[in-house]
Residue, then its C-alpha position, 0 to 999 in steps of 0.5 A: x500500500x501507498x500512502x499520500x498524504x492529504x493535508x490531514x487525511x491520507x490517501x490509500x492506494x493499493x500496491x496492485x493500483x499503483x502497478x496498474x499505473x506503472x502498465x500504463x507508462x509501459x504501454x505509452x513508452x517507446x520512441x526512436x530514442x528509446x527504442x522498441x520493448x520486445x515482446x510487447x504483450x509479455x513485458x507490459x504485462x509484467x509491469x501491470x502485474x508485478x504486485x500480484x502478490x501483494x493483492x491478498x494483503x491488501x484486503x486484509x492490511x495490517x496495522x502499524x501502530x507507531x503511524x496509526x496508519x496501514x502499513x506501507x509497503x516499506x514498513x512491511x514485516x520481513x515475513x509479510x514481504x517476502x510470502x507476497x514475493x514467493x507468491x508472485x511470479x506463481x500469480x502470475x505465471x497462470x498468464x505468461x511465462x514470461x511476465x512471470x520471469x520479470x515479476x520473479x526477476x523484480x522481486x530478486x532485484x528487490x532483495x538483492x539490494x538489501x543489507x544483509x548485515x542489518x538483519x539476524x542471522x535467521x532471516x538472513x537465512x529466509x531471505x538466501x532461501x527465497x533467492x535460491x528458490x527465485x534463482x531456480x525458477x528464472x533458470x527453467x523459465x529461461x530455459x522452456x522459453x529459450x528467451x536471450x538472458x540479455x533481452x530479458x534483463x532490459x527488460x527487467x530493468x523497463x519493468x523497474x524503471x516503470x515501477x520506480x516512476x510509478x511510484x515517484x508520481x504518485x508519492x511525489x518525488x519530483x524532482x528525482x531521477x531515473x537510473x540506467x533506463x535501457x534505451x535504443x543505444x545503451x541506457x540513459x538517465x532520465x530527469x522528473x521535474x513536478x510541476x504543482x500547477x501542470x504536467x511533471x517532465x520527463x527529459x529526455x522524453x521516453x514516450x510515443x506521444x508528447x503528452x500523456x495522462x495516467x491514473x488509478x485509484x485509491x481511498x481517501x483515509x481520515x484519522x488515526x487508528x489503534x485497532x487494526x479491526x477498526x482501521x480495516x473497517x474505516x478503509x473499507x468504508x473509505x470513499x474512492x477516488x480517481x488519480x490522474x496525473x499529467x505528462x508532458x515533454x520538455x517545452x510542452x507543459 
């Protein structure tokens, strides 16, 4: 779950939302700089569902009593965290073998920028064993796919950048940057500027057209809670709401 804050309410955004945002920024993405995303279909699938596992808990989130507040996705439990992500690449592998590759590949991505030293010995432990297992299932899916390890890993990284900005537009990073972006001729850095009155830019450019329109969903959430029966009651109850956010090319704000 996302939270953004809204003056003295929050609004909660569910992580399968916020995916379904980083969809549409792949479906929009490509131009001669950027190149094309192959196989289409697959990859921007992945980016749609690569928090499929976070689904189940998000009917049921819990309470972090510090905030009074759903847990966010950064302050998950290690335990919590890591059975969405064994759940994740299995969710989505009933679609395609190949999102469920990149879905796999996020979440090892995710773990392997951890620092295992800020962690007991025992979920040291529970964290080399799910990237042993994800290891494992990237090595057959590679192999039943006969896919070519390098087009993959672009793709992977597509898939994180998606997510990554994604996620700064909804929780408002601006400005930040974008790392490593795979374009036509090796990667690129890319600058997010925000702009409170208009669109938020991107430079260089990655999409088809000059400017584009994103949204989803959430559930705007008043007060502070703690029981976290009350708090589920309380965003169950919450009014929706729709999210819409403003690209636009350098020079077309």
């Amino acid at each position: 779950m996302l939270l953004r804050p809204d003056g003295d309410e929050v609004i909660a955004i569910g992580q399968p939302a916020h995916a379904w945002l980083s969809g549409q920024l792949a479906r929009a993405w490509g131009n001669a700089r950027f190149g094309p995303v192959e196989p289409w279909e697959e990859t921007c699938l992945a980016a749609e569902q690569h928090d499929a596992g976070m689904a189940a808990w998000e009917r049921r989130p819990t309470l972090n009593p510090r905030t009074g507040l759903p847990r966010s996705f950064m302050e998950l439990e290690l335990d919590d965290h890591l059975e969405i992500w064994w759940s994740a690449a299995p969710l989505v592998l009933t679609q395609s073998r190949y999102a469920a590759l990149l879905v796999s590949l996020h979440g090892s991505a995710l773990y392997e920028r951890r620092d295992l030293s800020r962690l007991e010995p025992a979920d040291v432990e529970r964290v080399e064993a799910f990237l042993a297992g994800q290891r494992e299932l990237q090595t057959w899916l590679l192999a039943d796919l006969r896919a070519d390890p390098p087009s993959v890993r672009r793709n992977q990284r597509l898939v994180w950048t998606w997510d990554s900005l994604s996620l700064g537009l909804l929780l408002g990073w601006a400005p930040f940057e974008l790392s490593a972006v795979p374009a036509a001729d090796g990667v690129v850095d890319i600058a997010v500027q925000g702009d409170p009155g208009g669109a938020t830019t991107l430079d260089p450019w990655p999409f088809a057209t000059s400017r584009l329109t994103v949204r989803c969903e959430g559930r705007r959430l008043a007060g502070r809670f703690d029981d976290e029966a009350a708090m589920r009651d309380a965003l169950s109850a919450a009014p929706g709401l729709t999210i819409e956010i403003d690209l636009a090319a350098p020079g077309e704000r």
